[in-house]
N, C-alpha and C positions, 0 to 999 in steps of 0.2 A: 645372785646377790640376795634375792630373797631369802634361798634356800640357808644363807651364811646368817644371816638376820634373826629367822626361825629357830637354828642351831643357838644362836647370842642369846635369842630370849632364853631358851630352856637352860642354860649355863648358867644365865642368873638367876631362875626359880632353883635349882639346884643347889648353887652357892647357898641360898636364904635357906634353904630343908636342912643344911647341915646344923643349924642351930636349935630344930626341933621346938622350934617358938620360943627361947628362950633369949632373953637381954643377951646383947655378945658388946656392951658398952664400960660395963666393968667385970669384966673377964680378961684374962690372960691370953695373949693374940687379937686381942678386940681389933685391934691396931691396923692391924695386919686384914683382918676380915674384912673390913670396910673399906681398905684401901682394894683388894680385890673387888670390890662390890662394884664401887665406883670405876672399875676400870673396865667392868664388865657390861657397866651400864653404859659407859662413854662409847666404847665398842659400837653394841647395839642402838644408840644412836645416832652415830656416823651411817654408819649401814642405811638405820631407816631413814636420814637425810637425803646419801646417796642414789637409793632406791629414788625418791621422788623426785631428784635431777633426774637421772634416766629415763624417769618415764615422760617429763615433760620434752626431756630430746627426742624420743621416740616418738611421740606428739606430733613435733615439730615436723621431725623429716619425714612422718607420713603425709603432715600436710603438704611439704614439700616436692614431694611424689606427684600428690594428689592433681596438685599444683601445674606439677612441670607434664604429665599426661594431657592436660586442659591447655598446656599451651604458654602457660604462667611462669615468671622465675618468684624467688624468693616475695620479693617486696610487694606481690600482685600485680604486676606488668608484665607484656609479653614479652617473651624470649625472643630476640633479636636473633635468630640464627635461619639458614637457608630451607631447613627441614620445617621450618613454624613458617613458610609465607603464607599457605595457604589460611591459615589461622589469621594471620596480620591484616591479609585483602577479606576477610570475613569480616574483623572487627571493623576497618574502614568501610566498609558496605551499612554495618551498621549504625555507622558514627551517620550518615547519608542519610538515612531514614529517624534519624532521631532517638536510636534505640540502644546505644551505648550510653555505660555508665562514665566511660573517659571522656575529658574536657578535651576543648577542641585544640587546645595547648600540645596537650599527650597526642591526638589524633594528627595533628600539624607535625610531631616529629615522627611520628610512624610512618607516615607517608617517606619522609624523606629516607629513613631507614632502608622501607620496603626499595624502594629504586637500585640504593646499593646492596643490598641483598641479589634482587635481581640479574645487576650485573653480573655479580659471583656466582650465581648459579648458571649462567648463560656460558661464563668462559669454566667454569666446572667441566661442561660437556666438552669444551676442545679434545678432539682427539692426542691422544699422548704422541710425541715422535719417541722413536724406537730408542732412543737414550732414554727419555724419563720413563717411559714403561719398564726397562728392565732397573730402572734404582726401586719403584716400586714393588714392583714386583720380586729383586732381592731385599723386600726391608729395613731399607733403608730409609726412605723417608716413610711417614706413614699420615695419610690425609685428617686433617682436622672435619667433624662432621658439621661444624657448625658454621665453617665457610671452607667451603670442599676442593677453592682454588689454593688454600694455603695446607701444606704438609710438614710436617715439622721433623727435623733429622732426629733418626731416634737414639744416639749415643749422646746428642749434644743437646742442654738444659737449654731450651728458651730460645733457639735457633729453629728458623722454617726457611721453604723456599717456597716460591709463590711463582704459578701457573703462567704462563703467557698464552698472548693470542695464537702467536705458532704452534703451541702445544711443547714448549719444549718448556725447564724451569729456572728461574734466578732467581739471586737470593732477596727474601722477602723484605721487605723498608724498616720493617715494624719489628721482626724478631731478626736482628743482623746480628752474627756473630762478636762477642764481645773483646774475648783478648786472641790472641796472634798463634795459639794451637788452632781453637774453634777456626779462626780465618782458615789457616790451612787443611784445614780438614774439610773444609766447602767447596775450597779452591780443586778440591782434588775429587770430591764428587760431583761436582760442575766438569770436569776436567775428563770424566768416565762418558758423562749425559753426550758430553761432546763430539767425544770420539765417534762412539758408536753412531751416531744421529749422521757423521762425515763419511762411516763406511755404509750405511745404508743408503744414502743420496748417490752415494759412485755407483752402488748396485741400481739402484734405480733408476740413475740416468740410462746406465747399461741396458739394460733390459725395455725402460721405454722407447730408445732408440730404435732397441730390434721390433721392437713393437708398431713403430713407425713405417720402418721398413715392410712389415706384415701388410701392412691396411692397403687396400688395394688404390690403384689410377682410380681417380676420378670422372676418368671418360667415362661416358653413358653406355657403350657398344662392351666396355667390361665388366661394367655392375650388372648389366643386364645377362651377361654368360654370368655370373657365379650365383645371382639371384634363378637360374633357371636352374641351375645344381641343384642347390639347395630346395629347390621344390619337386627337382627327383629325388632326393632323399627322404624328402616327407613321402611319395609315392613307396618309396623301396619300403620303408619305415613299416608301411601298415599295410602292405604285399606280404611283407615279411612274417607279421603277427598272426595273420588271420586262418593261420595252420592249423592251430588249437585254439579251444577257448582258456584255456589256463594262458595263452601268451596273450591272447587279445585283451582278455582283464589284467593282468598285472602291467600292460603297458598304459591303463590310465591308471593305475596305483602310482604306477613312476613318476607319471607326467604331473600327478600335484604335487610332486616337489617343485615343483618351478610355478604354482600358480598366480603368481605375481607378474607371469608374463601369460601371451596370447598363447591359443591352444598350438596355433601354428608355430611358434618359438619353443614350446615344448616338446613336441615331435623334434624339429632341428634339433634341439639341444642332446635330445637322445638318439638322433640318428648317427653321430657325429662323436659325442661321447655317452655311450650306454652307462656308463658306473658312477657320473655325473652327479650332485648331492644338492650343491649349491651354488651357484653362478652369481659372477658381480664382474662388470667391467672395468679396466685394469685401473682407472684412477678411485673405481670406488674402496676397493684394495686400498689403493695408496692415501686416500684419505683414511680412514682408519690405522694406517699406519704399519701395512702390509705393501709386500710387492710380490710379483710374477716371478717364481724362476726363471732362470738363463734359459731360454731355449724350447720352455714353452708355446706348444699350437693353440691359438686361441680359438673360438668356435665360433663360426659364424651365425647370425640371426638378421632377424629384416627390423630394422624401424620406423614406423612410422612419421613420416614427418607432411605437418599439411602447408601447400602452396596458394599463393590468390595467384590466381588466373585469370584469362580474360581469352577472349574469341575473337579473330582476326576476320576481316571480310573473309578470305579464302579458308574459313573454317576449324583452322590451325589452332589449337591451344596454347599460351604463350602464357610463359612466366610474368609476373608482375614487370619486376626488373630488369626485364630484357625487352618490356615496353621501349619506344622510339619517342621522342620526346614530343610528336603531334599525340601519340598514343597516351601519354602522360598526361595532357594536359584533358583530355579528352574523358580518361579515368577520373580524374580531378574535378571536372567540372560535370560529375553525374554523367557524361552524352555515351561513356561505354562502360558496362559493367561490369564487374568482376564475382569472382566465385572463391571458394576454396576446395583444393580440390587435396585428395590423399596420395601423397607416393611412399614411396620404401624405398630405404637406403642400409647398406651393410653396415652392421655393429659386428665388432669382436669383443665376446666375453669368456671370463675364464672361472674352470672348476675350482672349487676352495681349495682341493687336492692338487692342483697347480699352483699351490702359494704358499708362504710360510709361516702361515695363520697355526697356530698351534692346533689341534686334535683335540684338543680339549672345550675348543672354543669354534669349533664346526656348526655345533648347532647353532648359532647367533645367524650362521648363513644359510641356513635350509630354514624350507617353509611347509610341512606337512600336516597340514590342519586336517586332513582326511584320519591319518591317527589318532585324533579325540577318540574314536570310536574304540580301539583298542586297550588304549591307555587313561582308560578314565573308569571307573566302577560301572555297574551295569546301574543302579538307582539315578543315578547323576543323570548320563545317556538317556537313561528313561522322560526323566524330568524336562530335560531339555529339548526331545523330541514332541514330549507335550505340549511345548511353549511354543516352536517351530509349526506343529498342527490345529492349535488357537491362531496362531497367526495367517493361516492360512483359510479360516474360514469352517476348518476339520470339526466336527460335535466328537465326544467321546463317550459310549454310553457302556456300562458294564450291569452285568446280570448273576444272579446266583444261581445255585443249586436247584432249589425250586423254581425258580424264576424261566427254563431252560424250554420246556413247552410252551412258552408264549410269546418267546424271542424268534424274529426271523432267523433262519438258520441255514447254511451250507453244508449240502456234507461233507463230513469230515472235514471240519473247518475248526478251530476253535477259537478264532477271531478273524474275521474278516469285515472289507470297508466297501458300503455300499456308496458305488460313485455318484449315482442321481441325487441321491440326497445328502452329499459328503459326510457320512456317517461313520464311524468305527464303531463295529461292537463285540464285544470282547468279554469272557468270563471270567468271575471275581478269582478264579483259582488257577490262572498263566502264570507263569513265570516271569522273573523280567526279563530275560533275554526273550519268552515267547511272544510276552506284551511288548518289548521294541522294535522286532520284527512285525510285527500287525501295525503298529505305528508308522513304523519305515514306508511299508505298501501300501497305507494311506497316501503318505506325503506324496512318493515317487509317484503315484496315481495321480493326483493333483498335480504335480509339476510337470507329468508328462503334457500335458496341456499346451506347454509352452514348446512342444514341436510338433510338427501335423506330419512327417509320416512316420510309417509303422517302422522302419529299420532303427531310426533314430530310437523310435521310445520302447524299442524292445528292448536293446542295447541300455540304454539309460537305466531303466529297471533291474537289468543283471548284475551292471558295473556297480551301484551303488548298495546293494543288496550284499555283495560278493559271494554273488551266485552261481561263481564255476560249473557246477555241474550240469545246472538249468540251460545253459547256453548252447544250444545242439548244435550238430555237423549240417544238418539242413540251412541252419537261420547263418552259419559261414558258408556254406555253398552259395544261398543265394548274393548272400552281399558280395563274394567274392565276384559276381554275376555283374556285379555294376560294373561303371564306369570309373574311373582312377578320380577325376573329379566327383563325381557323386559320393564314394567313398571319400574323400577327405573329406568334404562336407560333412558328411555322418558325423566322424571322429573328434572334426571340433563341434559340431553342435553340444553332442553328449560331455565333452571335455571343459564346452563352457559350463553348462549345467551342472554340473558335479560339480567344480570349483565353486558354484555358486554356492549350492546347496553346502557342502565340507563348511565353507567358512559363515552360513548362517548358523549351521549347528556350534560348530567350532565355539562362536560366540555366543550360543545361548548355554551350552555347557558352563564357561565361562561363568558367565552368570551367575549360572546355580552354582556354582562351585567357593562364590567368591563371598554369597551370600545376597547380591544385589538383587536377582530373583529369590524369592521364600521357597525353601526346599519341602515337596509336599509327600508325608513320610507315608501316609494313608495311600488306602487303594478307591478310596472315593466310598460315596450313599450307594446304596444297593436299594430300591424299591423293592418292597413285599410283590408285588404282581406284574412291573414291567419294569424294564432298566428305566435307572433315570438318568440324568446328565452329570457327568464330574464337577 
């Protein structure tokens, strides 16, 4: 528009140069000339009128922007929608301390807001049943962001269907269908939601049944045979590995995928099924709105579960509840005490790859936090292990060129961490993969700490390192030299540890990545004559 404006003005300096400055009032065409003049100038004043609407809407809905970024709608209040709560419970935090500019009128209905807000976000999370997932998913309905339990049909104006506590949909109170197409047309995709939600329940009944059938007697003299398999499979398990060191390290590679269970349920899980990704037990599936194929074996594991006990004169351990009611009252009134004590009882749970969890959506069930290492830049890695080595007490000192004679030194070393004094020192010109690795061998030095013997924290230092090669045919001769218990021991100590460590790093990456931690671009101070500290 400016650009038209611009063009308007020189059209009428031009029209006026025809006249060469001479009177065109009594002349021949005068008439004529002036009415053009005037149409030229009307023009160019629409324009620059226009022009100054526009700019002040453009005004507007930057501040508008500005506005709804902060949290704000239009008239300077907050946006009542499920994605602004955290925004809403700030400003009521501050209405508390005296430090909002809203009246307590405004803060009184915020509050109320916020609560129904809250519900809708609460049944948001319901799990969808296998009918409303698949209307979403062929878009059909599509979710309002501003209350995420209402979705609105997308062929039809001003019609939604709204979320239930089952997870399944009906039609919403507030946007209902107005005339007798829209009805039938809700009728009949309610009518889709339906079906499929009827044939997935038969399936499911199906397969829980068999599933049923799976779970073992309850007798004690048969949990305890399939609980002693099970602990010869953990023995076969790492019998098996300890051939090579490329198999003994990639079976704790494997085994953080499951690190959300114990080390011992991760051996199971892999002795049982090696090619295993993601494991959830069969109602955790079914909550999500998944089932178990027909005919699927499910894998056994041990759970923990703890018992109060008590001690009988004749020394016998007795469950609470199989107390004798002198023994009850006796509990009761302090005169016999009790304990708690740990058993394990068989779980069945199943691969993702036994479900019909789409492939696409695999990852939501595996847990490979040891991957950061991989899949994350080498500067990040870096950073992150820095903060992991602060936290551990680690100093980090770096040296330069000159500086090279008067730094303790190993040879052939070009960073290494002295453990008396938990020191890293390391030259200003490593690389970062050279500087995360001297980092690495810090940490694992320090953490090796937290096992006292040697088999454990050699192992620990290789696996984490992945250090293939380092791992000699001696250092598996002799382990293979123990005992079936002693070796389990090893595997989970180091298996907890590693889990540990994966997911401190995991989350210090995290961090830096997200910006929570300050990403630090520098290689640090260098002192003229001796390192100094980062």
């Amino acid at each position: 528009m400016e650009k038209e404006f611009s063009e308007a003005t020189k059209n009428i300096y031009d029209h006026y140069k025809q006249a060469n400055g001479q009177p065109m009032n009594d002349k021949r065409g005068g008439n004529a000339f002036f009415n053009k003049a005037n149409k030229l100038d009307e023009k160019a004043k629409k324009l620059s009128t226009e022009i100054e609407k526009q700019k002040e809407l453009i005004e507007k809905l930057e501040w508008q922007d500005e506005n709804k970024a902060l949290g704000l709608n239009k008239q300077g209040g907050l946006i009542m929608s499920v994605d602004n709560i955290p925004r809403i419970k700030a400003e009521i935090e501050k209405a508390k301390k005296g430090e909002s500019h809203y009246n307590q009128a405004t803060i009184r209905k915020y509050k109320k807001e916020l609560s129904k807000l809250e519900e809708i976000a609460k049944l948001a999370e319901t799990p969808l049943s296998p009918g409303a997932k698949k209307l979403v998913d062929d878009n059909i309905i599509k979710q309002w962001k501003k209350k995420p339990s209402i979705h609105f049909v997308n062929h039809l104006r001003g019609v939604a269907l709204e979320l239930t506590e089952k997870g399944n949909f009906q039609v919403s109170q507030k946007y209902t269908p107005k005339d007798d197409e829209s009805k039938a047309a809700v009728e009949e995709i309610l009518e889709k939601q339906n079906k499929i939600d009827k044939a997935s329940n038969i399936q499911n009944s199906k397969v829980e049944k068999e599933h049923k059938n799976q779970k073992e007697t309850p007798k004690q003299g048969k949990q305890l045979q399939v609980i002693n398999k099970l602990k010869t499979f953990i023995e076969e398990k790492i019998n098996n590995t300890l051939s090579t060191s490329q198999e003994t390290l990639q079976l704790f590679s494997d085994m953080q995928k499951f690190n959300n269970y114990s080390a011992r349920n991760q051996l199971l899980i892999l002795a049982q099924r090696p090619n295993a990704t993601g494991v959830r037990t069969f109602d955790q599936f079914k909550k999500d709105g998944y089932h178990v194929k027909k005919g699927e074996k499910g894998i056994k594991i041990l759970k923990p579960v703890e018992h109060e006990v008590f001690q009988r004169a004749d020394k016998s351990v007795v469950d609470v509840f199989k107390a004798t009611a002198s023994e009850k009252e006796a509990i009761k009134n302090g005169n016999l005490k009790t304990q708690k004590k740990l058993y394990y009882k068989l779980q069945t749970v199943f691969d993702v790859s036994q479900t019909n969890v789409p492939k696409e959506e695999y990852g939501r069930y595996t847990n490979q936090k040891d991957n950061v290492l991989e899949n994350t830049d080498l500067k990040t890695i870096n950073q992150g292990l820095r903060e992991v080595a602060t936290d551990l007490g680690i100093k980090i000192y770096t040296y330069g060129k000159d500086d090279a004679a008067t730094i303790r030194r190993e040879p052939d070393r070009i960073g290494y961490y002295i453990e008396d004094e938990s020191i890293i020192i390391q030259p200003q010109s490593m690389t970062d993969k050279e500087e995360n690795e001297t980092l690495l061998r810090g940490i694992t030095s320090r953490l090796e700490t937290k096992i006292s013997d040697d088999f454990s924290k050699e192992l620990w230092g290789k696996v984490v390192l992945k250090d293939y090669d380092q791992v000699q045919d001696n250092y598996l001769n002799n382990l293979k030299q123990l005992s079936t218990k002693e070796q389990v021991s090893i595997f989970e100590k180091v298996a907890k540890l590693n889990t540990r460590f994966s997911t401190i790093l995991a989350d210090k990456v995290r961090e830096v990545s997200t910006g929570t931690i300050p990403f630090n671009q520098g290689r640090g101070f260098i002192a003229p004559s001796v390192a100094k500290e980062r």
